[in-house]
VOPA-603707 format. One line per 4 residues: their letters; for each residue x negated, y negated, z of N, C-alpha, C, O. Coordinates in steps of 0.2 Angstrom, whole numbers, plus 2048, in hexadecimal, padded with zeros to 3 digits. Last residue first. Layout:
BEGIN
a) X/Y/Z/X/Y/Z/X/Y/Z/X/Y/Z; ...
***
This chain:
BEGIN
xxxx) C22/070/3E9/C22/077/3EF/C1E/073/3F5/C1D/076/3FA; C30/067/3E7/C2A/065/3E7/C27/06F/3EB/C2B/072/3EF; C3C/06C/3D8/C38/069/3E2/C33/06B/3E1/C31/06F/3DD; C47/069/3CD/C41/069/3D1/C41/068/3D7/C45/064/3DB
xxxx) C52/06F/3BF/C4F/068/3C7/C49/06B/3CA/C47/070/3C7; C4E/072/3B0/C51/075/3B7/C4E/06F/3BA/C4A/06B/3B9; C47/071/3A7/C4E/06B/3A6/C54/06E/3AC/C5A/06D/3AD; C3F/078/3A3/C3D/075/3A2/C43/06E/3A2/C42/069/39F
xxxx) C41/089/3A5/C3F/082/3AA/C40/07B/3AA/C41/078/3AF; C4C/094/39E/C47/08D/39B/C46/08A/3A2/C4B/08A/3A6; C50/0A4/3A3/C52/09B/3A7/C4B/096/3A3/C46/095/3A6; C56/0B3/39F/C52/0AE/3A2/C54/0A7/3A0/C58/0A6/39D
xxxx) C5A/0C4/3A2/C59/0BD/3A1/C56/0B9/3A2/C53/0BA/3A8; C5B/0D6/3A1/C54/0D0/3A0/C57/0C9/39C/C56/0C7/396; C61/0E2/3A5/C62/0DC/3A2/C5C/0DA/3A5/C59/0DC/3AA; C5F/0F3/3A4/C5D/0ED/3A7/C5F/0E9/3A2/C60/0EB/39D
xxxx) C6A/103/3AB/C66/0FD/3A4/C65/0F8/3A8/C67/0F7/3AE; C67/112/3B0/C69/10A/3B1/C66/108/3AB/C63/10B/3A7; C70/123/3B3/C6B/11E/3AE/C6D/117/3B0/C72/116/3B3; C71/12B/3C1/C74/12A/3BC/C6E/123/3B6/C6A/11F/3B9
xxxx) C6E/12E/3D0/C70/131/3CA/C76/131/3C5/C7B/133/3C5; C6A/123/3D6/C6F/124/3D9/C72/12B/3D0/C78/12A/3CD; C60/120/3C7/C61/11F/3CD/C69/120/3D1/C6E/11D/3CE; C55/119/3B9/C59/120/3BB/C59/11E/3C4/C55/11C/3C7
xxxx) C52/10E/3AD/C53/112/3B3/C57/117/3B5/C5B/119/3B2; C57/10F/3A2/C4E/10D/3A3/C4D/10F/3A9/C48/111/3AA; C63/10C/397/C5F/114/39B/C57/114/39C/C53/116/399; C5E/0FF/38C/C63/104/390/C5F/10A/393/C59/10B/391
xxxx) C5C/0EF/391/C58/0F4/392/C5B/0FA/392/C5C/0FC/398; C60/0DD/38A/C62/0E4/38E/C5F/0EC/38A/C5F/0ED/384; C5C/0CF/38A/C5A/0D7/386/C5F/0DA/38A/C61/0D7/38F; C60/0C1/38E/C5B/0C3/387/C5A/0C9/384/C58/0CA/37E
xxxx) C6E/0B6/392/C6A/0BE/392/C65/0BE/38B/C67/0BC/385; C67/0A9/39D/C6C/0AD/396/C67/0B3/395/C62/0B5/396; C69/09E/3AB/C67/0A5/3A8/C6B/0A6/3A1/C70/0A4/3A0; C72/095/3B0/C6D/093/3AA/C6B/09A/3A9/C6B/09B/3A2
xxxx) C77/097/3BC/C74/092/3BB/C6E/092/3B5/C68/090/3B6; C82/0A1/3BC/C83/09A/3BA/C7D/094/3BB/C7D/08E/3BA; C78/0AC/3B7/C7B/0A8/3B2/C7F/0A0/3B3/C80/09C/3B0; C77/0B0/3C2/C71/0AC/3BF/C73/0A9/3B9/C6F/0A5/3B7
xxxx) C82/0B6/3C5/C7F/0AF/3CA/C7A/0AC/3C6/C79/0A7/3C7; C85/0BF/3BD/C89/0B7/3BF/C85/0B1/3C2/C84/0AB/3C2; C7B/0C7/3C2/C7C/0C6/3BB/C81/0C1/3BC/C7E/0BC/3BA; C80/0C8/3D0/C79/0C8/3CE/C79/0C3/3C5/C76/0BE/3C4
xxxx) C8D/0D1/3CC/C8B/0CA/3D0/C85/0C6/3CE/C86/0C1/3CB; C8A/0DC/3C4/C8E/0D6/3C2/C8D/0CE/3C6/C8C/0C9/3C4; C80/0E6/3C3/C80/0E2/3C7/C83/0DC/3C4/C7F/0D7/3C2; C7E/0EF/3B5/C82/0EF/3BC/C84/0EB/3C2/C89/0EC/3C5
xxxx) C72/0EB/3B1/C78/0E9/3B1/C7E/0EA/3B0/C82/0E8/3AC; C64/0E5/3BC/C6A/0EC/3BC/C6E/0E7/3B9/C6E/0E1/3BA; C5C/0D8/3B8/C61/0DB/3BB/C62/0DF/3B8/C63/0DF/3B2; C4D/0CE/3B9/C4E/0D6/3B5/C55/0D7/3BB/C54/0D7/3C1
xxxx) C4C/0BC/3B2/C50/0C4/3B8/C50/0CA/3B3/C52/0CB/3AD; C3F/0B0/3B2/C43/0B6/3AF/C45/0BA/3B3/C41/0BB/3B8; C3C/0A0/3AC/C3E/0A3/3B3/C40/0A9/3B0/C43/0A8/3AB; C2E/097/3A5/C35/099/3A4/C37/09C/3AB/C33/09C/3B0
xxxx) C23/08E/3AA/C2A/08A/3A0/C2F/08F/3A3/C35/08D/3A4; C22/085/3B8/C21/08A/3B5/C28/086/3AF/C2C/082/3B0; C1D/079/3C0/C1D/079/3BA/C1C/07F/3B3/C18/07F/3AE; C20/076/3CD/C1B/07B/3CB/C1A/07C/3C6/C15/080/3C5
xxxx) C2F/075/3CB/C2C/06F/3CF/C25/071/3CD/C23/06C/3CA; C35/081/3C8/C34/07A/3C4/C30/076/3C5/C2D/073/3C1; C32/087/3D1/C2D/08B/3CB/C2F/084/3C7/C2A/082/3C4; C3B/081/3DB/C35/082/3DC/C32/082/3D7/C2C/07F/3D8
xxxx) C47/084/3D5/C46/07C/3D4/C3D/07D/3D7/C39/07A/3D3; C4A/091/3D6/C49/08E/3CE/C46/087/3D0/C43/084/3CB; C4C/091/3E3/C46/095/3E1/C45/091/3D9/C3F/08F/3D7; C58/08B/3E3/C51/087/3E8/C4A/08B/3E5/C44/088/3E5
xxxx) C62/092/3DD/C5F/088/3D9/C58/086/3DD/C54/082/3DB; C61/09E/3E4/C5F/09C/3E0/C5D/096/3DC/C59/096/3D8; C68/09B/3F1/C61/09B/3F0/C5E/09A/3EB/C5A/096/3EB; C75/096/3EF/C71/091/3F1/C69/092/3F1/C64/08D/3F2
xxxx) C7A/0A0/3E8/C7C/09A/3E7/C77/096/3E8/C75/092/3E3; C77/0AC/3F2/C72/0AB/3EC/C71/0A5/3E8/C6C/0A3/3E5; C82/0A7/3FB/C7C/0A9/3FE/C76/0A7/3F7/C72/0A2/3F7; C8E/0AA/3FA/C8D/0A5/3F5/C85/0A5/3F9/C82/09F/3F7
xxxx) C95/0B6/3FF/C96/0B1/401/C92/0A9/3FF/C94/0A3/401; C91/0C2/3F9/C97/0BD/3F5/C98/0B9/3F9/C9D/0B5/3F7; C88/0C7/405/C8A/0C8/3FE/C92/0C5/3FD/C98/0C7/3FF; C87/0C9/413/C86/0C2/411/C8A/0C1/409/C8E/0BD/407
xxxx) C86/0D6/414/C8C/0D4/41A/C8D/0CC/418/C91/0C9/41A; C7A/0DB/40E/C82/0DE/40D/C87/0D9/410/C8C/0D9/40D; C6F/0CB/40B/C71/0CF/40F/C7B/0D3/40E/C80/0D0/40D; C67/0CD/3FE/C6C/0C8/400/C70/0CD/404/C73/0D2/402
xxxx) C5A/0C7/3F3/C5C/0CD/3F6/C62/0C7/3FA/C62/0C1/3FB; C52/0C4/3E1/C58/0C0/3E7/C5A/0C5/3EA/C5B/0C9/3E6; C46/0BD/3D8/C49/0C0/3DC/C4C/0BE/3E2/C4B/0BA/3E6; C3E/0B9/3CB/C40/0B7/3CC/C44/0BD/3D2/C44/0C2/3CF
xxxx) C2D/0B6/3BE/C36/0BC/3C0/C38/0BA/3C7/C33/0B8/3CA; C28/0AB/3B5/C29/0AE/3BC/C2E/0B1/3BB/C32/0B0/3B6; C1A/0A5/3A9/C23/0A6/3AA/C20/0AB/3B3/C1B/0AC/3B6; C0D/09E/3A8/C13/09A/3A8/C19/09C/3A8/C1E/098/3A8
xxxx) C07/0A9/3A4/C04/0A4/3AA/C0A/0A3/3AB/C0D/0A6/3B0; C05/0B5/39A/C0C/0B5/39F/C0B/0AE/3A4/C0F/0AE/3A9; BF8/0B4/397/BFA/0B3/393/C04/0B0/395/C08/0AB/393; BF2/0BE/3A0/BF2/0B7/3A3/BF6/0B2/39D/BF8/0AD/39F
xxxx) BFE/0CB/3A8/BF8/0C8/3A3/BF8/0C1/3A4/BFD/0BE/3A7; C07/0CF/3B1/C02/0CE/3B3/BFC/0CC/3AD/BF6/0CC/3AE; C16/0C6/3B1/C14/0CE/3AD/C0C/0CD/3AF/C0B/0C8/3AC; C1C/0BF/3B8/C21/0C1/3B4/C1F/0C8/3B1/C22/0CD/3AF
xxxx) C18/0BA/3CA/C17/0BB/3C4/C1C/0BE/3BD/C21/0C0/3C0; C27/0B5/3D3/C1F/0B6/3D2/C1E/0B7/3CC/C23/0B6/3C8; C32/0AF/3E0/C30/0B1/3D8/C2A/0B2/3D7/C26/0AE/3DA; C3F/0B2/3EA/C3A/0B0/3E8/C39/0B1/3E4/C3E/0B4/3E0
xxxx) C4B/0B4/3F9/C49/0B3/3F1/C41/0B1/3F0/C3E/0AE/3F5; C57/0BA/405/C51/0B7/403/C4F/0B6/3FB/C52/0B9/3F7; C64/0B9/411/C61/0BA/409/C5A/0B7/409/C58/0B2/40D; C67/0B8/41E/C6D/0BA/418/C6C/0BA/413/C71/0BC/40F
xxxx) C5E/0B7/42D/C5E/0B6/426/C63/0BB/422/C63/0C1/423; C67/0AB/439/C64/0B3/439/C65/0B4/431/C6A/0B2/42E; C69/09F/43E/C63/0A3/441/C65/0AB/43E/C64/0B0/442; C76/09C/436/C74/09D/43D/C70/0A1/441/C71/0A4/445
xxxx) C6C/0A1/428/C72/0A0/429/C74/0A1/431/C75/0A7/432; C5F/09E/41C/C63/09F/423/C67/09D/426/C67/098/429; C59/0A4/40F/C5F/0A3/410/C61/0A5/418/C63/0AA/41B; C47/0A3/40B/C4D/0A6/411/C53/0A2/412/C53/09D/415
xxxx) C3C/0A6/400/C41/0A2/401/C45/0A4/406/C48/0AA/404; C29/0A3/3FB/C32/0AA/3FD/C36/0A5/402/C33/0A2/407; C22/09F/3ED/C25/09F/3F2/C28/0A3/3F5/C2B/0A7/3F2; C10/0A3/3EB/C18/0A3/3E8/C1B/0A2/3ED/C18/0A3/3F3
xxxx) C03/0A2/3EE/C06/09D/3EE/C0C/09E/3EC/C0F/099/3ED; BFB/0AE/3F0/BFB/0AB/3E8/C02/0A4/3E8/C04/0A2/3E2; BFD/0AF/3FD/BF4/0AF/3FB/BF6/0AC/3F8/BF5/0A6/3F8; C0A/0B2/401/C07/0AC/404/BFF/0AC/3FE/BFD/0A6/3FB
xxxx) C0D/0BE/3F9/C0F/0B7/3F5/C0C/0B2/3F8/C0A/0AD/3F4; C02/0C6/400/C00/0C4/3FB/C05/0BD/3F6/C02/0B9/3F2; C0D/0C6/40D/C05/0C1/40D/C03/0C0/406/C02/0BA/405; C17/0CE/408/C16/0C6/408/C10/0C3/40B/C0F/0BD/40B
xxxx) C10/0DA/406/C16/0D2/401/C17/0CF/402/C18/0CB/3FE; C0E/0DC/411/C06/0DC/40E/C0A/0D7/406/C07/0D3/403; C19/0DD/418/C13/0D7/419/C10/0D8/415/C0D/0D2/414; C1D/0E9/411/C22/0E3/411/C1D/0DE/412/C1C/0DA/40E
xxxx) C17/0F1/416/C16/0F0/40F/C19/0EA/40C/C19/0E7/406; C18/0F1/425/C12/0F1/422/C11/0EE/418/C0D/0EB/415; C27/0F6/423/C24/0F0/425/C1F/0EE/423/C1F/0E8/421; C29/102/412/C27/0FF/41A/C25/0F8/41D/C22/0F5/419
xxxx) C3A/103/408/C30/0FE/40C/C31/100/412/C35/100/416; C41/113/405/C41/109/408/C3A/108/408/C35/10C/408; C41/115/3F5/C3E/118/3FA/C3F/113/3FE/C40/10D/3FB; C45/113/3E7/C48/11A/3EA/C48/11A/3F1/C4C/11C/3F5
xxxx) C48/105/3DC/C43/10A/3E1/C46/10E/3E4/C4C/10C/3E5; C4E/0F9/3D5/C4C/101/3D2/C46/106/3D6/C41/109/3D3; C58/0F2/3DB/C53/0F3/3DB/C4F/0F8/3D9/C4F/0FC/3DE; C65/0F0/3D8/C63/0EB/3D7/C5A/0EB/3D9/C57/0E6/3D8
xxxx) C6F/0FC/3DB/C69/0FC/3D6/C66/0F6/3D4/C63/0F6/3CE; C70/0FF/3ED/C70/0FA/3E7/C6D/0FE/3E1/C69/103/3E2; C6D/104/3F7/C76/105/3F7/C75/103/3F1/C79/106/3EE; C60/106/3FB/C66/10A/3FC/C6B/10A/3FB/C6F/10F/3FC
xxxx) C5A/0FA/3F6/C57/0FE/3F4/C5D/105/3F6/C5D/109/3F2; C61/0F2/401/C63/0F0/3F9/C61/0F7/3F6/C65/0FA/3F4; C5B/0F6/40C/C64/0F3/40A/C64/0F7/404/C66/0FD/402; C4F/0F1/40D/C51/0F6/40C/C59/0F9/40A/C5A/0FE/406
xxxx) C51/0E2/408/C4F/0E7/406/C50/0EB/404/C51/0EE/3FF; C57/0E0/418/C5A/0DE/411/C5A/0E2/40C/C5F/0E5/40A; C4C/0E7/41E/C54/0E8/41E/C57/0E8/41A/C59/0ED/417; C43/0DA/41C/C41/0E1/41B/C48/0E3/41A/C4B/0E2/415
xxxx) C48/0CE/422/C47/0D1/41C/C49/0D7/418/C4D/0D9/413; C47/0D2/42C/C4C/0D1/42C/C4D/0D3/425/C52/0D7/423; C39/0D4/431/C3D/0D9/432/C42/0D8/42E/C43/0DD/42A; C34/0C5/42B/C33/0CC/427/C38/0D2/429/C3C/0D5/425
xxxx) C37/0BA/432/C3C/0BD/42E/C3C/0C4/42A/C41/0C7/427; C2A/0B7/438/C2F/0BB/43C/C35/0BC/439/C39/0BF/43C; C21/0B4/42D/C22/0B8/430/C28/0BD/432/C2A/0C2/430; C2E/0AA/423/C2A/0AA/428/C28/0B1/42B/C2E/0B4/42D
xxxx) C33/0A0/416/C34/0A6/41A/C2D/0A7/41F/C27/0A4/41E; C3A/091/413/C35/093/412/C35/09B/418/C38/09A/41D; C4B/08F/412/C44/08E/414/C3F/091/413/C42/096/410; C5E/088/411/C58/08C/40C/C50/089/410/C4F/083/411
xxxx) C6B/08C/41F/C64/087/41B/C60/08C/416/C5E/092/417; C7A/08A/41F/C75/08D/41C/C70/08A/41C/C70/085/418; C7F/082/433/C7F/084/42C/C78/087/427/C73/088/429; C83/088/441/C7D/085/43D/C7F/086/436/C7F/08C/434
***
């Protein structure tokens, strides 16, 4: 069966979750120390279900290879209009073009929704990540030196972003 992009479901949480905790272990793509618990992992995504965001499941023969979404950007109300943006992608899936296909689906959704901009906070260190959003339209706007600390040693953040306004669309 080929890759399909869907809407996330429950029973993708365990899978998820892994993902995640994955990432939080091997990566600096997420600036936390601790894994999630299950319990906390639902309680994220019931709230994306309550405030309507999407989350996205890269499914690749019944079994998930990445997921993505996007929510708020910065919690003031003046922020209405932008989103940050997120891509987890299974160890064993990565460079397989996994993010390729999530991310035009996640940008086409905040298009179809009528958000103006899209933004990624990456490690930059994470070259791939930082490729991938560039090839669709991301441009760097800041880089953050020594804002993290982790796997002992300093991280910088990059911060790019994506105009919406001449991204494709779908309907959510």
């Amino acid at each position: 069966m080929p890759m399909q992009i869907r809407d996330a479901t429950s029973a993708d949480l365990p899978a998820m979750l892994a993902i995640y905790n994955d990432v939080i272990a091997t990566t600096t793509a997420i600036y936390d120390y601790r894994p999630r618990t299950i319990e906390a992992h639902e309680a994220w995504f019931e709230t994306k279900r309550a405030q309507n965001w999407p989350v996205l499941v890269a499914d690749h023969d019944g079994a998930v290879a990445g997921y993505g979404s996007y929510g708020p950007f910065r919690p003031w109300p003046a922020y209405l209009h932008s989103v940050e943006n997120s891509i987890y992608v299974a160890a064993d899936q990565r460079g397989r073009g996994i993010g390729s296909v999530l991310l035009p689906e996640i940008i086409a959704y905040a298009s179809g929704r009528d958000f103006h901009t899209m933004i990624a906070g990456i490690d930059a260190s994470n070259e791939a990540s930082l490729r991938l959003h560039g090839k669709f339209g991301f441009r760097k706007m800041a880089q953050f030196h020594e804002v993290g600390w982790k796997f002992d040693r300093w991280l910088d953040l990059v911060f790019l972003q994506l105009m919406l306004r001449d991204a494709p669309q779908r309907s959510a």
